[in-house]
Every structure is written in C-alpha cells, then in structure tokens.
C-alpha positions as CSV (number, residue, x, y, z in Angstrom):
1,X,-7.6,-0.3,6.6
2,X,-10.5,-0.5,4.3
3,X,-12.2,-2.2,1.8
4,X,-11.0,-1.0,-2.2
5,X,-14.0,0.8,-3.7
6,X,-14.6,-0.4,-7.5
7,X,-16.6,0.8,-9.9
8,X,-19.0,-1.5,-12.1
9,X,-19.2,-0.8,-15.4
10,X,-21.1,-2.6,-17.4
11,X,-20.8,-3.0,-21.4
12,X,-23.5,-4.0,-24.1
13,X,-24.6,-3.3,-27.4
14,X,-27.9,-0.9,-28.5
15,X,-28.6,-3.6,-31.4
16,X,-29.2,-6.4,-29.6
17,X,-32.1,-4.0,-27.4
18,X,-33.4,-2.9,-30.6
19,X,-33.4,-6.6,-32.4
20,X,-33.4,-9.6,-29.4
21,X,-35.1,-7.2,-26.5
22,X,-36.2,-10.5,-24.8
23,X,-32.5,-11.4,-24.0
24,X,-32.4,-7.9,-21.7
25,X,-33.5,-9.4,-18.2
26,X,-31.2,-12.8,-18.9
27,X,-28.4,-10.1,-19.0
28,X,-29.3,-7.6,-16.2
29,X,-29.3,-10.7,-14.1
30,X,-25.7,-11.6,-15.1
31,X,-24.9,-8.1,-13.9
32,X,-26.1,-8.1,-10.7
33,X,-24.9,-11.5,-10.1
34,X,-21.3,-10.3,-10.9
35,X,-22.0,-7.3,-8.2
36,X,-23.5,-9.6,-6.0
37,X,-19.6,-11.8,-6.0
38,X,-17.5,-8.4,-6.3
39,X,-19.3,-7.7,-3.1
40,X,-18.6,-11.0,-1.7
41,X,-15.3,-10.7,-2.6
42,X,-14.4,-8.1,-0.4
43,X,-14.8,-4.8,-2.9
44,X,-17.2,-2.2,-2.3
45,X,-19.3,-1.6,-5.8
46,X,-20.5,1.6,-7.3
47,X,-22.9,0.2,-9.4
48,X,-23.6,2.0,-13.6
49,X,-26.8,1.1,-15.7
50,X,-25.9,-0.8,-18.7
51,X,-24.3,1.4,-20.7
52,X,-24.3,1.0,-24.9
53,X,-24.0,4.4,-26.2
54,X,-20.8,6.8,-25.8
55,X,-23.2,9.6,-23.6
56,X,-23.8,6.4,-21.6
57,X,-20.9,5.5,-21.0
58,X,-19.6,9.4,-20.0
59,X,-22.1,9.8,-17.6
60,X,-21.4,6.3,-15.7
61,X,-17.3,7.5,-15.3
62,X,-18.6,10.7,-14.1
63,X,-20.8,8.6,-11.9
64,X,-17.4,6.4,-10.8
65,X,-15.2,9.8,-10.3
66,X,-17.7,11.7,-8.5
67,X,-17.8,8.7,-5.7
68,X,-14.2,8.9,-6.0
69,X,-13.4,5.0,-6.8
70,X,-10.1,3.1,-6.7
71,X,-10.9,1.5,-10.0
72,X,-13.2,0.6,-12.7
73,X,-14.0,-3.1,-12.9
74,X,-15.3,-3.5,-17.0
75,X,-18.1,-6.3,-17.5
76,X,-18.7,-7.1,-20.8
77,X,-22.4,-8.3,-21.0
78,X,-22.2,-9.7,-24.8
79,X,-19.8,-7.6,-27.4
80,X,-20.1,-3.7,-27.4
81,X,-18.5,-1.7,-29.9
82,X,-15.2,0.1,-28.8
83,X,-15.9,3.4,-30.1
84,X,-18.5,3.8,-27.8
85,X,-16.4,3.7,-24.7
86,X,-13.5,4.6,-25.8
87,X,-13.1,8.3,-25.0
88,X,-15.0,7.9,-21.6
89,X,-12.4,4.9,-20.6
90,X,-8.8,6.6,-22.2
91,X,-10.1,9.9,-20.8
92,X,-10.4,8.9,-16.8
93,X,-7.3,9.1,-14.7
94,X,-9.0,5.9,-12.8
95,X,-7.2,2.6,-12.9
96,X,-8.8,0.0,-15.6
97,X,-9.7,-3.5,-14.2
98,X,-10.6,-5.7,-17.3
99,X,-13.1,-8.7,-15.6
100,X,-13.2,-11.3,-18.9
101,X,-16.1,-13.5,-18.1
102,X,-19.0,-15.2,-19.3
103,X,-22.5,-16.4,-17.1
104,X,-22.1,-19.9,-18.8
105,X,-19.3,-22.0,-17.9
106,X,-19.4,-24.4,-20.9
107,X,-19.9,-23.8,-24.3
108,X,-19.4,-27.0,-26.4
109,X,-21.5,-29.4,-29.0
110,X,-23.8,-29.7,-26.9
111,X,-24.5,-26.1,-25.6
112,X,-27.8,-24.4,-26.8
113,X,-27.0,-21.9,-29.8
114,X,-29.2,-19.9,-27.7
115,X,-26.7,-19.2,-24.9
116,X,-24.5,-17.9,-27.4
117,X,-25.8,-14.2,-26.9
118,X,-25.1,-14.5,-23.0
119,X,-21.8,-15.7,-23.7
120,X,-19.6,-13.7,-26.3
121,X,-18.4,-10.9,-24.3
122,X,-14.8,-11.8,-24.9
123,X,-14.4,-10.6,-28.3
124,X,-15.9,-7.1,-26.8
125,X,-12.6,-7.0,-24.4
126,X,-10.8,-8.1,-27.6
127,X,-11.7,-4.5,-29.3
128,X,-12.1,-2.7,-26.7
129,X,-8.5,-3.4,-25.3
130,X,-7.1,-3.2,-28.7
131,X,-8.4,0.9,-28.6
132,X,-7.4,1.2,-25.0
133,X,-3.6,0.4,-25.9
134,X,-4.1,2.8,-29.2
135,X,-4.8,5.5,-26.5
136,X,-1.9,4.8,-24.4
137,X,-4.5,4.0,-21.6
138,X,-2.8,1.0,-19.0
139,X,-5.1,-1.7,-17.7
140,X,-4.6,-5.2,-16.2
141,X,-7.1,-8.0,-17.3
142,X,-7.8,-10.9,-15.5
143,X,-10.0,-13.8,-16.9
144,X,-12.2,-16.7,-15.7
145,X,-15.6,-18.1,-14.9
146,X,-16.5,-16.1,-12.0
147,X,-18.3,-19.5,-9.7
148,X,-15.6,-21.6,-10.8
149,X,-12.1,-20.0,-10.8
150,X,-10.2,-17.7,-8.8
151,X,-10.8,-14.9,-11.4
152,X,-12.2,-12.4,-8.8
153,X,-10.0,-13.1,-6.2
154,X,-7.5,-12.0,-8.7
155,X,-9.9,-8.6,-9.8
156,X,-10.0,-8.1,-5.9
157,X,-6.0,-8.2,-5.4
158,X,-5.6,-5.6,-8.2
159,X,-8.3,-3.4,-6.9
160,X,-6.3,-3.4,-3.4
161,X,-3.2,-2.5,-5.4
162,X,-5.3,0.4,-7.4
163,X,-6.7,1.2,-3.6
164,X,-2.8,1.9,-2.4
165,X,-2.2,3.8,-5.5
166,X,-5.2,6.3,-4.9
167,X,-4.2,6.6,-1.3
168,X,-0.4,7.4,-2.2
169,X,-1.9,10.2,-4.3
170,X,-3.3,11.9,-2.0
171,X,-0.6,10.9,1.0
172,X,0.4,14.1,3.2
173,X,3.4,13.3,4.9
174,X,4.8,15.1,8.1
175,X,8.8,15.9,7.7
176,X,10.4,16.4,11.3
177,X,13.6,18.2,10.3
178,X,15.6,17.5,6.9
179,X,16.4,14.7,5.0
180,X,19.7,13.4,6.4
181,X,22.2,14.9,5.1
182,X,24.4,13.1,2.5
183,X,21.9,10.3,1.7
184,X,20.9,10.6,-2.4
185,X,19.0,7.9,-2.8
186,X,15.5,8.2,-1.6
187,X,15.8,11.8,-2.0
188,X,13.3,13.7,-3.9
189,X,12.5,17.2,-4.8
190,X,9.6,17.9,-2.9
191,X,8.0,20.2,-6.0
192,X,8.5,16.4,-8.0
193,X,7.0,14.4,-5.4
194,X,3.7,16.4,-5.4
195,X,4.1,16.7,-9.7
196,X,4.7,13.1,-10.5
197,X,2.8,10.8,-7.2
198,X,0.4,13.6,-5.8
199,X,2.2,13.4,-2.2
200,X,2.2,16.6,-0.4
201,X,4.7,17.3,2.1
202,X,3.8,18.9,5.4
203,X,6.9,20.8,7.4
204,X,7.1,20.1,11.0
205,X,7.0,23.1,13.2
206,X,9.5,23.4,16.0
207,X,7.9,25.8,18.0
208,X,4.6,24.1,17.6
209,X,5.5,21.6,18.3
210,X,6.8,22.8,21.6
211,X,4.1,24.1,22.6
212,X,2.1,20.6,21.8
213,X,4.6,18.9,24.4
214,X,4.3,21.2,27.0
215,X,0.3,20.8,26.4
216,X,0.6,16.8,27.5
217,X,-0.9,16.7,31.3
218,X,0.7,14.0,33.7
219,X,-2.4,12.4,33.0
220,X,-1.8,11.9,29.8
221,X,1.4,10.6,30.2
222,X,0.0,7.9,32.6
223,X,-3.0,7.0,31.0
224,X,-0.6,6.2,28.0
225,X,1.8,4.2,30.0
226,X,-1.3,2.0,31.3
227,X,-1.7,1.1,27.5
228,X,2.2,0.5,27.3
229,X,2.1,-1.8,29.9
230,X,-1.3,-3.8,28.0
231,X,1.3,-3.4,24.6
232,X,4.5,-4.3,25.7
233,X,6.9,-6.2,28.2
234,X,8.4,-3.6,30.6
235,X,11.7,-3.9,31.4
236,X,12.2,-3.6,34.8
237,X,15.1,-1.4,34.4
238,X,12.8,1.3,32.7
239,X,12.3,4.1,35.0
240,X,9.5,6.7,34.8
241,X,11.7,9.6,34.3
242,X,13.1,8.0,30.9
243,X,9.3,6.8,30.0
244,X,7.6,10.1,30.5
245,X,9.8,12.0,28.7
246,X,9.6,10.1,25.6
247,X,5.9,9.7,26.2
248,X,5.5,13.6,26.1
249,X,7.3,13.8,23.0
250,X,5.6,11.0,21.6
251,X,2.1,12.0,22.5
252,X,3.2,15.3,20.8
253,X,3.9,14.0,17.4
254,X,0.5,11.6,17.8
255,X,-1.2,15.3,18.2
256,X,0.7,16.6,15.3
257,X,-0.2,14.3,12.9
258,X,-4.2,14.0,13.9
259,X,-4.0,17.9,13.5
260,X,-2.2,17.9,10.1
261,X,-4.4,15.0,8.7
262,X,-1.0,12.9,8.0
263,X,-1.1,9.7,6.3
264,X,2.5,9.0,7.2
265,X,5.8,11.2,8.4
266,X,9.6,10.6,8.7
267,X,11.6,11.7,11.0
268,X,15.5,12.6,11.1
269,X,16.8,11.0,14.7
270,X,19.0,14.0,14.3
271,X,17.1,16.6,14.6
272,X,16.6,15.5,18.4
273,X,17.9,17.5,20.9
274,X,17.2,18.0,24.5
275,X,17.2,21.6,24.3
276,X,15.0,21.3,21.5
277,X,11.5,21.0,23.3
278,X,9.4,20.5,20.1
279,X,11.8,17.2,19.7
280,X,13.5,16.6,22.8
281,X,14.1,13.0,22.5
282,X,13.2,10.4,19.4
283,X,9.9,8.8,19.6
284,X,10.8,5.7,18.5
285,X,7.8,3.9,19.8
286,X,5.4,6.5,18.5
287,X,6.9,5.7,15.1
288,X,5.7,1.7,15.7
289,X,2.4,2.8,16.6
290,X,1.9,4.9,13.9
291,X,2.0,2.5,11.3
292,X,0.6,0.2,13.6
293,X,-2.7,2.5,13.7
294,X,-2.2,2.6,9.6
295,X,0.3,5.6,9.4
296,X,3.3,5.5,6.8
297,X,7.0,5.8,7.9
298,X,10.4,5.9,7.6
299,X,13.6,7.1,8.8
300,X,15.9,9.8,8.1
301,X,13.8,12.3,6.5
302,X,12.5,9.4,3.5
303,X,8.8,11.5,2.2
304,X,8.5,8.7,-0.6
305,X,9.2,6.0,1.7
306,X,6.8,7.1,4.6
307,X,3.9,7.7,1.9
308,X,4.7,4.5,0.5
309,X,4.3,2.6,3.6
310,X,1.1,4.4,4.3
311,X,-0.6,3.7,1.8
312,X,0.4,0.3,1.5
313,X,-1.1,-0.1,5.1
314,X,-4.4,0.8,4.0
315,X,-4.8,-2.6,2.1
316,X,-1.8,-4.3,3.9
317,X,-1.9,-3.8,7.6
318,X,1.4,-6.4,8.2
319,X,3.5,-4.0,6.4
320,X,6.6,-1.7,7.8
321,X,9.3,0.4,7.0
322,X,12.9,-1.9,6.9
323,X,16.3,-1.5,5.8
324,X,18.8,-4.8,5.1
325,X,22.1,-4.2,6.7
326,X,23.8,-7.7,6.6
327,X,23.9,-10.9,4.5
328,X,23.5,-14.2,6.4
329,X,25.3,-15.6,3.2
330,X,25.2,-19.2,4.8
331,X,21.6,-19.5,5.1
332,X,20.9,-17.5,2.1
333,X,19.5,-14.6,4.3
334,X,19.6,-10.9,4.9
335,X,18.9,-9.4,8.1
336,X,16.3,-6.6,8.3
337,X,17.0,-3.7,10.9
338,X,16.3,-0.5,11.9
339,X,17.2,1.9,15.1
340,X,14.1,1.0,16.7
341,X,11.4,1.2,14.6
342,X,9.2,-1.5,13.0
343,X,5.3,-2.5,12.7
344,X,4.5,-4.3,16.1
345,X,1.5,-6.2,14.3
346,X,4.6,-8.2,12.7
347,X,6.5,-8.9,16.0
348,X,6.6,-12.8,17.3
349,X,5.5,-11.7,20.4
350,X,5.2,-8.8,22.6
351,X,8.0,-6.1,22.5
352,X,10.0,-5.1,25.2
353,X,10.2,-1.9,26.3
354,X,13.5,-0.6,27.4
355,X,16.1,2.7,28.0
356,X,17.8,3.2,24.3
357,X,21.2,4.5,24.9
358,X,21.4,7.4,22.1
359,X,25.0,8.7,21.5
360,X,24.4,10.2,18.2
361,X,23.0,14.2,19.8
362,X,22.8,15.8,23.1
363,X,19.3,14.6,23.2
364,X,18.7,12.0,26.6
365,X,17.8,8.2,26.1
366,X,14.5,7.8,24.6
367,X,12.7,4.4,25.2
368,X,12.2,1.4,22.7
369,X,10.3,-1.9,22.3
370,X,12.5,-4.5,20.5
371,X,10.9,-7.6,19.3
372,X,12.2,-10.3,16.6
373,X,9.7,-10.3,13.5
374,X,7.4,-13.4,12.9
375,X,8.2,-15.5,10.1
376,X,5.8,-15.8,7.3
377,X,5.6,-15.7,3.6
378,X,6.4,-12.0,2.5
379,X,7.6,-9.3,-0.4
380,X,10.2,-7.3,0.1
381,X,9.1,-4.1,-1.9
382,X,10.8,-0.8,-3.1
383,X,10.0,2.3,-4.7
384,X,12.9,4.1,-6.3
385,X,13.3,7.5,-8.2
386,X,15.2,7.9,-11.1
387,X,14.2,12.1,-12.0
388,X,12.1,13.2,-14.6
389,X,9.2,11.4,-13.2
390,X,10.7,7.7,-13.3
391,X,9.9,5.2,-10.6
392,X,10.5,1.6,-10.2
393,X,9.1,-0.4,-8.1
394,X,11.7,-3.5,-7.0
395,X,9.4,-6.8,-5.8
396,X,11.0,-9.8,-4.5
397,X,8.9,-12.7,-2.9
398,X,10.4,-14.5,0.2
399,X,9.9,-15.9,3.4
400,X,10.4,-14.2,6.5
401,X,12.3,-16.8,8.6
402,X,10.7,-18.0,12.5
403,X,13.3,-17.4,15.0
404,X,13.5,-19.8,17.8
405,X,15.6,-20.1,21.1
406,X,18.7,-17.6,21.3
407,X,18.6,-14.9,19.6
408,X,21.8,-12.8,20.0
409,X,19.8,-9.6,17.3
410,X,17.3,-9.7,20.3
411,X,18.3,-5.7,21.3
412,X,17.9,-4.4,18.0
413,X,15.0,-3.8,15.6
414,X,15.6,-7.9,13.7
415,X,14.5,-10.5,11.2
416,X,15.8,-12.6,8.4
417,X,14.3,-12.7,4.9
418,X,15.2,-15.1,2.9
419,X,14.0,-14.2,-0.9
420,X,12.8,-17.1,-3.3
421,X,16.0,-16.6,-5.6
422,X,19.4,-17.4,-4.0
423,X,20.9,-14.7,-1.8
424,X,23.9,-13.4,-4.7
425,X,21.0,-12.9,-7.1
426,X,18.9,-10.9,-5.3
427,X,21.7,-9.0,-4.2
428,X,23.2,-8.0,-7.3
429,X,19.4,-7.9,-8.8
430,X,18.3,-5.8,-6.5
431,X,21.0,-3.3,-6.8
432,X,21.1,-3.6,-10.9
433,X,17.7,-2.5,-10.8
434,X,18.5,0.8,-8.2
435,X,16.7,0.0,-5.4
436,X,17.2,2.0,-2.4
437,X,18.2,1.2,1.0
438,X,15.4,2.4,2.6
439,X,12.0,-0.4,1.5
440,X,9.3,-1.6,2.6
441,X,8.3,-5.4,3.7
442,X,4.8,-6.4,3.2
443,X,3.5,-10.0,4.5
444,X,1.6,-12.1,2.9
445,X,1.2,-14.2,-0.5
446,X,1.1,-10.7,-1.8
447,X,3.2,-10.7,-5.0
448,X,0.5,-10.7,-7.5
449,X,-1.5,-7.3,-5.9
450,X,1.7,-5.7,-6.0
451,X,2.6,-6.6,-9.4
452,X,-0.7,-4.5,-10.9
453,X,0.7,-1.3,-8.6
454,X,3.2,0.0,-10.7
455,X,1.2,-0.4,-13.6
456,X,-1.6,1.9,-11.5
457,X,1.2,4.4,-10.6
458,X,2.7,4.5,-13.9
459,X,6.3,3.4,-13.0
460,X,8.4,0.6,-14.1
461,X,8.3,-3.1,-12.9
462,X,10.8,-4.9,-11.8
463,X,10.3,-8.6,-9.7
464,X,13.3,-10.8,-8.6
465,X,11.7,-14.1,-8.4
C-alpha cells in the first residue's frame, strides 16, 4: 500500500501579472495552502509553478509524467484562459482531477470587491472543462471550500481510484497453467489484455519452478511454519508431512513471484499434480498471503481478475478475490466462497489451518486456513470484458454481515453480503449488466473512489445501488 501521488497544477492568467502584480503573493499563498491540505489529506504532491502561458503549462505535465504521477489535481488560482492549457491537458494520458475552489468562503453584500480577484476561479473550470470535453479528454470534478467541506477528502478518494488505475497498467501477472478450460467469461486474449489495460502476462515455468521447490531447505520450511503458527490456529490434526509439502510448494511460488516482479498471479488448482514437482500440491494459503502482502489473485487461470485485485490492494488493503455461489433469499443475502482462498486481513478472527481433502487430481491434500469474513460496510466490484476493448466495471454497495455462534459454512472459504438493493435486484442487475463470476469485494465506505475508476480506465459504469 501507498500513498496516491498527485500532481499540482496550478492555473492563472498573464494579465492580471502584467496589470494587478500586487495580487501575486495573495495567490501563491492560496497555492501552497492548497498543497499544504492535499498533503494533509493523505496525497503525495508534485508541486508546478504557476503556469499562464501554453509553454508553461507543457513543461509542468512533462514535469507531472516524468515523476510518473497518478493524477493531476487542477487549481484554478483566479480565471485562466482555456486555450492556454488545453493541448498540454487533452494531450497527457494522466487522469484529470478538477479541484473547484476558492481561498474565501463567503462572498456576499458585504464581502470586499477586493477579494473578488482571489475568488473567481470557477468560471476558469467553466472554460476550461468545456475544451476538455471538446477534446474527448475524461475528468471528474469535485467542488468545495477546501477548510470547510469535505471537497478534498473527495479529490483524495479519486486520486486513490486514479492510483489503482496506474498500477493495473502496469500489473504483471503470473499464470500457473491455463485458464480453466470451458470458462468464457473472464477470459481474455492475452495480446488484448496488454493492448486495451497495459497488463502483461508472465507464463509460469514448470521446470523452474521445480527446481525452485527442490531449492527450499528444511529450514525454510520450519522457519515458515513458526510464522504459521503466530498466523493461524493449528489444527491439531495437521501433521508435518501434509504441512511441509505445501509449504515447499508454497514457498516456491512466494520465490517465483519476487523473481518475476508480479503484482498478482492466478492459478489453475488443476494444474496440480504430485508428479508434477514445480506444482505438486495447491498453495492455497500462499494465495491468502499473497494478497495479504498486497499481491492480486484469482482462481482458475483469471489474468484480469488477479490484476484487478492487485491493484486494488495498493489503495485498498481489505480487499480479496470472491465468487457468490448461493442466495440466502430469506435474509436477502448471497454467500461468498471460494476453495480456500481469501484475504486473511478480512477474516473475524484467526484462521485455521487444516488438511484439505483434494479429489479433483492425483495431486496429495494440500493445507488450508478457513476463517468466516468480518462484517463491515463493503462494495462488491467487477470488471468484465465485452471484446473490442469494452470493460465494465459492475459496483454494488452492501454490508458484509457479522457472523455469530454456529456457523455450519465454518470449513469452507464464507461470508454473506447483503447488497443495499434487495437480493432479486441485484441479482438480475448484476447479471443484465454481464458481470462475471469471478469479483472482487473491497471493504469500506468505498463506493465513491471506485465510481471515478472506470472513468480513469476508460470503461463503462455500471452501480447497483
């Protein structure tokens, strides 16, 4: 996790240095005071001189690219003329950020006249908004007094959602085997992925892997069960020989992805296989930690998911890869499951760790940690393909139900979400829209972050709420 890196630009107009140059200091003040609160706000800020002139305003996105920003937060100092950044800001691939603010917080009857060339900024985002839609260039624009509204929480929660869209640009995700076969819905052409989102996909190597498993020592394996035993519940059940070999596979994938510089990975469970060193069993629990330690992932071979997820984590460490499989139609519910993989920084509790019976290949019991997730406000997210470069990204707001006393879903992968909108409609919504099976559930108040990401990734919205 991280902080989301922002770029300050800030607007103004040569005339009013050329005519009033007294008002200059009033209005670098009001400039550093607004870094001075983006900083406070949680954003890290790459700070531009005032910029009037077009050359100005060229060699400050140049400035914002080279340090490789999430976003650019726009401050409009007094009114600036749109023609002057109008190429610099339609011609950047960066996310826009529109901050609509003044230093005053009145301006009435009574208000010196004075204050009025501190104050009329708006009507700068006015044209320079207008041109920025003329040049088919997206932006989100959130507006306030800066000291007495929320307005910069709000900048702040779309700069995280411009942060996850920068990192799932760049994601490089680990594929253990092949998609599994038959399932449509997630997939995507590699060649596209890359093309339309920027994620690479990195081919697991068998033999490499291998020869990464037979490089874990004993010691190894030991020193990780000592941290097992700090993570998790042991069931007393669990023998060593069951924990060790899952831990040797496990600590081989850990090594994989450090060396490949993975943001995320999926794995196909069927591509286990005991005769198959460089996957001998399924690491479930490696799959936990990874996203645990900020690493994307899903199951059954899902790139799009897995990259999701990890970039996601970057601003939203509660988040993990889910699938619904039943409706709790009584309680206006769906239960979340998996085989046995889920964030542990969302379980109620610690996990248990216990022998998975695995019947599906030849490959021997591999170990799990089963825990019931915490309740809590949440979104239930999803990222679909469509082909020819469409996207939508599905958002429903809910709240992840608290479990108490027994719990019968306790040996599984469980929780209950229980969306905003009643159970039928976010069902058939949710479906309508094509959403996958394979999503994403990210706690928190989140919703309004997550709406500006799929204008930042250029796909379509769609929110059941």
């Amino acid at each position: 996790m991280r902080n989301p890196k922002i770029g300050l630009l800030p607007l103004y107009v040569e005339l009013y240095d050329l005519t009033t140059p007294e008002v200059r200091p009033a209005i670098d003040a009001a400039h550093d005071h607004t870094a001075q609160r983006l900083e406070a706000a949680g954003l890290e800020v790459v700070r531009a001189p005032v910029c009037r002139l077009a050359a100005e305003f060229a060699r400050a996105v140049e400035i914002f690219e080279q340090a490789d920003v999430d976003a650019i937060v726009t401050l409009h100092l007094a009114y600036s003329p749109s023609l002057e950044s109008e190429k610099a800001l339609a011609g950047t691939k960066l996310p826009l950020i529109i901050l609509d603010t003044t230093p005053g917080e009145t301006y009435d009857q009574f208000t010196d006249p004075a204050a009025l060339m501190l104050n009329h900024g708006i009507h700068g985002v006015q044209d320079m908004c207008n041109l920025l839609l003329r040049n088919g260039k997206p932006f989100r624009v959130f507006a306030g007094h800066m000291d007495r509204s929320d307005v910069l929480a709000r900048v702040a929660a779309a700069a995280k959602a411009a942060m996850v869209a920068h990192e799932l640009r760049r994601a490089r995700v680990g594929l253990v085997g092949e998609p599994f076969a038959g399932m449509g819905d997630f997939r995507v052409p590699f060649a596209e992925l890359k093309r339309d989102l920027g994620i690479e996909t990195v081919h697991y190597d068998f033999a490499a892997g291998a020869q990464r498993a037979q490089a874990v020592t004993q010691a190894d394996i030991d020193a990780e069960y000592a941290a097992d035993c700090r993570r998790f519940t042991m069931d007393p059940a669990l023998t060593r020989a069951v924990y060790d070999r899952t831990a040797r596979t496990a600590l081989a994938i850990r090594r994989w992805a450090e060396a490949e510089r993975l943001t995320g990975y999926s794995i196909n469970f069927l591509e286990t296989e005991g005769s198959r060193p460089g996957l001998a069993v399924m690491p479930f629990t490696e799959c936990c930690l990874a996203m645990v330690n900020g690493l994307g992932y899903a199951g059954e071979g899902d790139v799009l998911t897995a990259a999701l997820v990890g970039a996601l984590l970057t601003a939203f460490p509660e988040t993990t890869f889910t699938e619904m499989f039943c409706p709790d139609w009584t309680h206006g519910a769906v239960f979340l499951s998996h085989m046995g993989e889920f964030n542990y920084a969302i379980a109620d509790g610690k996990p248990v760790l216990q022998e998975k019976p695995f019947p599906f290949t030849g490959a021997e019991n591999p170990t799990v940690a089963y825990q019931t997730m915490k309740g809590g406000r949440a979104v239930f997210l999803n990222l679909a393909p469509f082909g020819n470069g469409r996207y939508t990204l599905t958002l429903a707001p809910g709240e992840m139900l608290t479990i108490r006393g027994e719990n019968r879903q306790a040996q599984a992968t469980n929780g209950w979400f229980r969306p905003d909108v009643p159970l039928e409609d976010f069902l058939a919504r949710y479906s309508q829209h094509g959403a996958t099976h394979h999503s994403v559930l990210v706690y928190g108040d989140v919703l309004e972050a997550l709406r500006s990401l799929a204008g930042f990734l250029g796909c379509e919205l769609a929110v059941i709420d």
